[in-house]
Backbone as CSV, one residue per row, in Angstrom:
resi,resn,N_x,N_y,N_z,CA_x,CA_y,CA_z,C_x,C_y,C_z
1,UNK,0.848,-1.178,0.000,0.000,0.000,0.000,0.894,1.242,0.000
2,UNK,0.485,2.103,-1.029,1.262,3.413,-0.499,0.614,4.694,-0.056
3,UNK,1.886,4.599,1.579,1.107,5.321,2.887,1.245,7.209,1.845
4,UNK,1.983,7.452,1.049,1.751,8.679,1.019,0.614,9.057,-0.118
5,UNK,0.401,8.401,-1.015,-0.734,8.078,-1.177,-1.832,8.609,-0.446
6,UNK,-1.857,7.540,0.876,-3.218,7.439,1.914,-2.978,8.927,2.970
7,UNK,-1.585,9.149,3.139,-1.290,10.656,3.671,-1.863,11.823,3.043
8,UNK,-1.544,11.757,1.586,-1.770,12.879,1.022,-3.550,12.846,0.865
9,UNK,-4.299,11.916,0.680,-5.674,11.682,0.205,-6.174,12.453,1.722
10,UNK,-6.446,11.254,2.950,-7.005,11.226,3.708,-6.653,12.601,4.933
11,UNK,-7.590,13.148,5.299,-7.394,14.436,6.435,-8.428,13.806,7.596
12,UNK,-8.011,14.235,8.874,-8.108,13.961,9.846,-9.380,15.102,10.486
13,UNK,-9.606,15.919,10.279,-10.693,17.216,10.541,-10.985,17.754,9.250
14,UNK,-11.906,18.350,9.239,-12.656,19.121,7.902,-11.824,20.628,7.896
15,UNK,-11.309,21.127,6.810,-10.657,22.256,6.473,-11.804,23.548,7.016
16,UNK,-11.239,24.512,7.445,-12.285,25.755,8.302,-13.100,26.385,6.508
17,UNK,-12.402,26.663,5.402,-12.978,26.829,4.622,-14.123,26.346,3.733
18,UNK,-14.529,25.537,3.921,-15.332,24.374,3.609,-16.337,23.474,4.709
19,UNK,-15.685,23.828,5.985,-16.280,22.917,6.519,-18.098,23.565,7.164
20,UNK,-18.476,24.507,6.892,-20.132,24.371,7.293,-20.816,24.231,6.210
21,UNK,-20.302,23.917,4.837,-21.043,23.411,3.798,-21.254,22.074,3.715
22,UNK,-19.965,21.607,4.118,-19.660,20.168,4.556,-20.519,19.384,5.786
23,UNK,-20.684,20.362,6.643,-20.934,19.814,8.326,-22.197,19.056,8.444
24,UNK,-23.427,19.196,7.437,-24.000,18.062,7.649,-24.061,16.309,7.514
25,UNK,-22.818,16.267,6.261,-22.009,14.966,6.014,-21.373,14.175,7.603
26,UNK,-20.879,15.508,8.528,-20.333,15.024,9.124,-20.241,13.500,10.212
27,UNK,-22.329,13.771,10.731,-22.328,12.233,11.472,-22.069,11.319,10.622
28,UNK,-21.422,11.041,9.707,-21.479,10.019,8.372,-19.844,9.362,8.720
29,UNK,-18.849,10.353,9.051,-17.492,10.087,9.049,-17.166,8.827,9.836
30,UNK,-16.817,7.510,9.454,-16.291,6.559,10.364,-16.951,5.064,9.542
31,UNK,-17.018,3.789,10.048,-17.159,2.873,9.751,-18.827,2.305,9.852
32,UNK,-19.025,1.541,8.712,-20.911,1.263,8.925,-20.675,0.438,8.472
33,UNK,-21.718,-0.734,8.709,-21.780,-2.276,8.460,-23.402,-1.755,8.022
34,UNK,-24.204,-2.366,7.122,-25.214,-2.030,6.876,-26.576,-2.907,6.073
35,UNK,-27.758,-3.154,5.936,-28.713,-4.087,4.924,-28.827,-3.566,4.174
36,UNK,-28.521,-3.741,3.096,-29.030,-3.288,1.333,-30.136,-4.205,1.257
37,UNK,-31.272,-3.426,0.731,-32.867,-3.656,0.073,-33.132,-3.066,-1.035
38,UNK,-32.885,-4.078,-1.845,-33.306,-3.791,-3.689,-34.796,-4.347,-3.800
39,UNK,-35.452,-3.144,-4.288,-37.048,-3.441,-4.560,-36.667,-3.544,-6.158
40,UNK,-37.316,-4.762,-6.601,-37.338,-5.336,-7.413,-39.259,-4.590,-7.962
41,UNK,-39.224,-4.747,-9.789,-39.873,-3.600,-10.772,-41.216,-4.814,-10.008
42,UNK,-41.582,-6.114,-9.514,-42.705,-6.876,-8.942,-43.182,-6.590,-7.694
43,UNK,-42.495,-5.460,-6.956,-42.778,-5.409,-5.303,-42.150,-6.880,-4.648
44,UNK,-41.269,-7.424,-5.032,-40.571,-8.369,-4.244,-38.892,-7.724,-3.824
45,UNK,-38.617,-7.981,-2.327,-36.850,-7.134,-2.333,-36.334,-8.521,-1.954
46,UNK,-34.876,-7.519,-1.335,-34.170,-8.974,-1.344,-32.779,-7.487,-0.690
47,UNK,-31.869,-8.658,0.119,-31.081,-8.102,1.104,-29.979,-8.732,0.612
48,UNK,-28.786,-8.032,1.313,-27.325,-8.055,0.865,-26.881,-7.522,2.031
49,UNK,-25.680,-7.854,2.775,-25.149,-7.055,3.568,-23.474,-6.332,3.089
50,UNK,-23.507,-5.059,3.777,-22.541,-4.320,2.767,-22.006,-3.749,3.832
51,UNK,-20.720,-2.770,3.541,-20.129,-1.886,4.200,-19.921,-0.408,3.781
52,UNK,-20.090,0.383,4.809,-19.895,1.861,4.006,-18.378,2.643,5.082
53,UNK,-17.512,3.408,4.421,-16.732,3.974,4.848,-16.788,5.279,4.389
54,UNK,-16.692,6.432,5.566,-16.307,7.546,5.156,-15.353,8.408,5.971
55,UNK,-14.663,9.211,4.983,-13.843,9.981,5.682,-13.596,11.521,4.957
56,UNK,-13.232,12.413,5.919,-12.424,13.398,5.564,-11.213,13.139,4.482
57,UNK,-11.415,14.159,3.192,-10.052,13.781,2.226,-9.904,15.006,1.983
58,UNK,-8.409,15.105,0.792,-7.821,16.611,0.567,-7.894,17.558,1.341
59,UNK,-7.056,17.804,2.098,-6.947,18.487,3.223,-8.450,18.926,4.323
60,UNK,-9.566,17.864,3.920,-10.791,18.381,4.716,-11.437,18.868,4.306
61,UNK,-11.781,19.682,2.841,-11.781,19.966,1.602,-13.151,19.344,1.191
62,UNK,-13.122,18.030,1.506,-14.066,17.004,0.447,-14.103,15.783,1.392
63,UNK,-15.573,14.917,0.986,-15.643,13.832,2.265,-16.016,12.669,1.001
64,UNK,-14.985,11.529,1.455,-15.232,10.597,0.560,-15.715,9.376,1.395
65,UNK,-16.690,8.368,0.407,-16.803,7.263,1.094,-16.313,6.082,-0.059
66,UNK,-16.807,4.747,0.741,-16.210,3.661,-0.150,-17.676,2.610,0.510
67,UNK,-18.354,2.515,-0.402,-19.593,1.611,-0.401,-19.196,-0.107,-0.906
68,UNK,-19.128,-0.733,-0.150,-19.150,-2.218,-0.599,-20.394,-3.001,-0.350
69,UNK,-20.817,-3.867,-1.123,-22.138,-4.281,-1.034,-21.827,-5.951,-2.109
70,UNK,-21.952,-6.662,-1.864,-21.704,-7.470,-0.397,-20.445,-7.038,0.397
71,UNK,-20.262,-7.474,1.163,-19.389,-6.740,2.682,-18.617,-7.578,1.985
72,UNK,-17.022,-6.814,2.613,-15.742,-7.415,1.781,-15.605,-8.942,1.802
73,UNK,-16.088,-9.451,3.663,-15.641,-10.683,3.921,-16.758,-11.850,3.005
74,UNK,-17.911,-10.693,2.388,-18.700,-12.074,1.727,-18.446,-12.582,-0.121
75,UNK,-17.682,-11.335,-0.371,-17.349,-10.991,-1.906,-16.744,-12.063,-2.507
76,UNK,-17.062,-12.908,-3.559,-16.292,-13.542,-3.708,-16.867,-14.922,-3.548
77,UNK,-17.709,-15.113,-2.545,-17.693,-16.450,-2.107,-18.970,-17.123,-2.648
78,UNK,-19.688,-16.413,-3.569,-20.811,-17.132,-4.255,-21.722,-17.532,-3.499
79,UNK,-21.929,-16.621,-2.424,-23.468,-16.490,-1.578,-24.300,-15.690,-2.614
80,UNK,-23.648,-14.549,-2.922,-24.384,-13.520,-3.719,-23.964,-12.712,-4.501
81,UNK,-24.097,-12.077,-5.328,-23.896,-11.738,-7.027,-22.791,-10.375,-6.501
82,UNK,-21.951,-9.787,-7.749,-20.507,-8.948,-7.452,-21.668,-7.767,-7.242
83,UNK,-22.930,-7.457,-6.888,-22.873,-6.354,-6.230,-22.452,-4.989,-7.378
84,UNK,-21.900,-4.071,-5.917,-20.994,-2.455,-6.356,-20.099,-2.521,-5.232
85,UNK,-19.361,-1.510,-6.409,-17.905,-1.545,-5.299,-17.533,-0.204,-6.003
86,UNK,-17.963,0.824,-4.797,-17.523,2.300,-5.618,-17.307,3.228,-4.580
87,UNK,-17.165,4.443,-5.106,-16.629,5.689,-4.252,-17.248,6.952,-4.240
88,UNK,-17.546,7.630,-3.656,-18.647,9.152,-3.681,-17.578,10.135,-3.027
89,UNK,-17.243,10.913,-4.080,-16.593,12.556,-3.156,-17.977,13.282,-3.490
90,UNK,-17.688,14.534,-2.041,-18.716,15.396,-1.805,-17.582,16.294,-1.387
91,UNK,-18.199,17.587,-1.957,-17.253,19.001,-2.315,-17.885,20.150,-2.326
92,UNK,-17.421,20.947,-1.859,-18.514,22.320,-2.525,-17.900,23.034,-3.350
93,UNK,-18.769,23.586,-4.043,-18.261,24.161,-5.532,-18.871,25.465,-4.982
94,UNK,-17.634,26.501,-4.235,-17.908,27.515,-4.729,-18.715,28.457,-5.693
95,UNK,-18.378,28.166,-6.937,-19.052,28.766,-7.993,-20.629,28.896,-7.889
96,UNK,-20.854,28.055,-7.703,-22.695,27.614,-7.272,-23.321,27.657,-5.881
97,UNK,-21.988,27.953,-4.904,-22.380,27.837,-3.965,-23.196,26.780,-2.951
98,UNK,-22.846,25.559,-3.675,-23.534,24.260,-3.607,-22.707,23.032,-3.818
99,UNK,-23.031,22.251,-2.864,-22.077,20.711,-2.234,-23.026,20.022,-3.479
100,UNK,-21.472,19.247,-4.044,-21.777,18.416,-5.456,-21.203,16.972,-5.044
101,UNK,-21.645,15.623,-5.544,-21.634,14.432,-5.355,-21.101,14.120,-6.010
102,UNK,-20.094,13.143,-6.094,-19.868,12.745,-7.433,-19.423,10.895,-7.309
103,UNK,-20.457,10.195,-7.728,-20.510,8.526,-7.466,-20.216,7.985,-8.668
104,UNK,-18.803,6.690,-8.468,-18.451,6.058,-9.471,-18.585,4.795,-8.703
105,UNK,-19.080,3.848,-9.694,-19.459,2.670,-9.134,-18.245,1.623,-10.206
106,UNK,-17.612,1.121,-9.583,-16.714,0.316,-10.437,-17.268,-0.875,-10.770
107,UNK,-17.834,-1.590,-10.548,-18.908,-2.773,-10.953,-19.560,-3.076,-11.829
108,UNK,-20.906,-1.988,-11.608,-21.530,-1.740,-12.713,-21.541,-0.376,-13.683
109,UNK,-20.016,0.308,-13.442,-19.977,0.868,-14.669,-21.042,1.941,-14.428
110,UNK,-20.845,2.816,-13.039,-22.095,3.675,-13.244,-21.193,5.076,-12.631
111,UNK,-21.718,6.209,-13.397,-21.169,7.537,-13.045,-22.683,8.536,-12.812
112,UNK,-22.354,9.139,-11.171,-23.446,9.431,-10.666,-23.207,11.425,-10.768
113,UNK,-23.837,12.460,-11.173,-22.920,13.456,-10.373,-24.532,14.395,-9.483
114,UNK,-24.239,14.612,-8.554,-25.445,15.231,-7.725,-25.184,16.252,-6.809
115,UNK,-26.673,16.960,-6.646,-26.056,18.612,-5.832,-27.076,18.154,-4.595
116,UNK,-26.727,18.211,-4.009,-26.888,18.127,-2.712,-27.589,19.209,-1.858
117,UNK,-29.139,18.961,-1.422,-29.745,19.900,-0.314,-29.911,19.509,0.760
118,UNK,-29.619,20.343,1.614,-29.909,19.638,3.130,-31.149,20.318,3.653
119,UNK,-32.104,19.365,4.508,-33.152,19.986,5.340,-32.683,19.195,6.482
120,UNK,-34.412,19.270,7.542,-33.795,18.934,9.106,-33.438,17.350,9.139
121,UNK,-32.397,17.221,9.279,-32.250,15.534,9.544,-32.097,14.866,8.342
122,UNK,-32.507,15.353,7.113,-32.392,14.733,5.775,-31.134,15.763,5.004
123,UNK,-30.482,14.477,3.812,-29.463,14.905,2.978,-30.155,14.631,2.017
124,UNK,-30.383,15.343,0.732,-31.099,15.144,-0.458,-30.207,15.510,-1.874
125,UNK,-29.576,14.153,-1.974,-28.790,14.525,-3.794,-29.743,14.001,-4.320
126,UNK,-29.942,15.654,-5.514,-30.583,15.251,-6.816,-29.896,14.982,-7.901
127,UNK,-29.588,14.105,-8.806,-28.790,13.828,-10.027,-29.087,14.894,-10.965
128,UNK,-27.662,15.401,-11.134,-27.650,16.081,-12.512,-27.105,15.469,-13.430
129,UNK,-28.352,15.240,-14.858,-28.122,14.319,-16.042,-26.912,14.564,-16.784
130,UNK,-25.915,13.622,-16.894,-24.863,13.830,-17.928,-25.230,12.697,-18.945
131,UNK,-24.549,12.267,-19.641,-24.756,11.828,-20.779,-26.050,10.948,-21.446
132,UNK,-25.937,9.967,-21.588,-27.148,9.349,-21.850,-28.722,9.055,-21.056
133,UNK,-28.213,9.014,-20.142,-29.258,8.603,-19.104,-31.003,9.214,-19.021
134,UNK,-31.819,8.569,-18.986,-33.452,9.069,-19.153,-34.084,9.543,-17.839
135,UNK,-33.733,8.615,-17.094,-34.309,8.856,-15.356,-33.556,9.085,-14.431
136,UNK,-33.631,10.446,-14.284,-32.532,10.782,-12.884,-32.869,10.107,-11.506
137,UNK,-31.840,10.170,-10.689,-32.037,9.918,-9.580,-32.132,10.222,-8.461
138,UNK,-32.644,9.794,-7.245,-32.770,11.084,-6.298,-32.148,10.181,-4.864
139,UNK,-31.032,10.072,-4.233,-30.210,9.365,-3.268,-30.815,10.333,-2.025
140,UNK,-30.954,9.857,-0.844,-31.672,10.351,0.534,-30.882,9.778,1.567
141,UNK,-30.502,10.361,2.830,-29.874,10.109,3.772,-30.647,10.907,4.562
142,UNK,-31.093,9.615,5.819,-31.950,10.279,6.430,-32.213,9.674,7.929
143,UNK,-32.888,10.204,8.807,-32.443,9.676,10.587,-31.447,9.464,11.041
144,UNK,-30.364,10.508,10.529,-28.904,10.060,10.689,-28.554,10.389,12.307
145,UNK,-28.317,9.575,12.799,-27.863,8.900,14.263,-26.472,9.062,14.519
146,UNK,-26.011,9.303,15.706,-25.127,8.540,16.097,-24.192,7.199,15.822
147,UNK,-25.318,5.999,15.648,-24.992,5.341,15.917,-25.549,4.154,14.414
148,UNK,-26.510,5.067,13.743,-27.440,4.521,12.546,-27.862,6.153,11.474
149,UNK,-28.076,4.996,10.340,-29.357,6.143,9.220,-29.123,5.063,8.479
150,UNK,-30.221,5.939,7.687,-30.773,5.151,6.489,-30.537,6.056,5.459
151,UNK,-30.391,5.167,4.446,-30.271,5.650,3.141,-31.215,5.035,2.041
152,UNK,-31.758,5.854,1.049,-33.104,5.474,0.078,-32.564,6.020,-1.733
153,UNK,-32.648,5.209,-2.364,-32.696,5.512,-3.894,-33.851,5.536,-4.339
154,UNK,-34.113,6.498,-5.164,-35.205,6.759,-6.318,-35.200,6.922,-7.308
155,UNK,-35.842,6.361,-8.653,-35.947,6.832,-9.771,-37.191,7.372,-10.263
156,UNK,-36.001,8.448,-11.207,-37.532,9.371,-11.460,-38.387,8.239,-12.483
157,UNK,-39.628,8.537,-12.816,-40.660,8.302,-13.585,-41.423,9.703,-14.144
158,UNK,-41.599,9.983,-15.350,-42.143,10.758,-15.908,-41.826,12.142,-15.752
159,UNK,-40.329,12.480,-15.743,-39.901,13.558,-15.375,-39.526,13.909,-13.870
160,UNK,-39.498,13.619,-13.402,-39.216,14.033,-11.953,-40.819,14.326,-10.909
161,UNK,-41.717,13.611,-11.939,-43.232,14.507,-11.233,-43.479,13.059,-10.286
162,UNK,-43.005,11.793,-10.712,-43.135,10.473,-9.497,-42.047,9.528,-9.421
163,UNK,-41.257,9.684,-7.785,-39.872,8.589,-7.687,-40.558,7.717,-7.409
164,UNK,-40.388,6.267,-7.325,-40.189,5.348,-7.221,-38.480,4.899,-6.639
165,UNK,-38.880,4.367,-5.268,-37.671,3.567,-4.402,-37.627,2.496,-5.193
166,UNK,-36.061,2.519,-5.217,-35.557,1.086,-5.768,-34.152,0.452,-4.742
167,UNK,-33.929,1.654,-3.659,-33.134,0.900,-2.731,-33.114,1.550,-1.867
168,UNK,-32.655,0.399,-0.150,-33.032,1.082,0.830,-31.477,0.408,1.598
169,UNK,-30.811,1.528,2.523,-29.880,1.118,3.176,-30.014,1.159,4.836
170,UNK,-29.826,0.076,6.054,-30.182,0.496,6.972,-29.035,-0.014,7.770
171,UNK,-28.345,0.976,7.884,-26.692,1.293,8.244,-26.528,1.507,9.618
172,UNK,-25.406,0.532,10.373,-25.287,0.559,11.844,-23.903,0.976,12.104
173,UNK,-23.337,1.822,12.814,-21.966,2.360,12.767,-21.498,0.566,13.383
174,UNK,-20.240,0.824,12.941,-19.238,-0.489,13.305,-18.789,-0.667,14.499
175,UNK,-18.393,-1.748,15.236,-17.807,-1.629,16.884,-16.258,-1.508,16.674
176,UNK,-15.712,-0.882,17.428,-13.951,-0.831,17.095,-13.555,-1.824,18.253
């Protein structure tokens, strides 16, 4: 592994310039073990257990995570299908004055980019459409705890006028 690499990436506190755009990400920072619930297009779901990591990166700057789904120790072992295995920076863009998402899923080959509103207790990225794509998406973080939250995917239908959930995350911080 190279530590300067992981030196130069990873920051330890959120940078003072950035950080109250940032500060609602913050209960998020640290280790989650979590249930993935894919609602399937029949009303039937189905569970996976996964891991989420996040941290402070570029000098505090930007908060990245690392989503695994199945959890590392199950990957591999032909309980259940390769899943995603990807990464989300969250940043604020000056210019707009607005915290932007940006999700690459190495798996399935998926590039997410989203602006981010916060209300009370809820995080709300809406997808902004880049290339091909028909139905945006709308990612939710929400009852964020201490110690838990949940997380919800939506796709739009008919313009953005009806989401439809197609995944639900119900995330427990990790024991050290």
């Amino acid at each position: 592994m190279n530590s300067l690499f992981i030196k130069s990436l990873v920051a330890s506190t959120p940078h003072p310039s950035t950080y109250e755009k940032l500060q609602p990400y913050e209960p998020l920072i640290g280790d989650w073990e979590f249930d993935w619930v894919g609602h399937n297009q029949d009303g039937t779901t189905w569970t996976v257990p996964g891991e989420w990591f996040f941290s402070w990166i570029l000098e505090g700057r930007a908060i990245q995570d690392n989503w695994i789904c199945p959890s590392l120790s199950l990957r591999n072992t032909g309980k259940y299908p390769a899943g995603q295995y990807g990464t989300t920076i969250r940043f604020y863009d000056e210019n707009e004055d607005s915290v932007k998402v940006i999700w690459i899923g190495a798996i399935n080959t998926q590039l997410n980019l989203f602006k981010a509103v916060f209300s009370e207790n809820q995080i709300i990225q809406q997808e902004i459409m880049i290339g091909q794509k028909q139905n945006p998406a709308k990612w939710v973080f929400k009852d964020l705890k201490a110690e838990s939250f949940k997380w919800e995917a939506y796709q739009s239908e008919e313009n953005r006028k009806v989401w439809k959930l197609t995944q639900e995350v119900f995330a427990r911080r990790k024991s050290i």
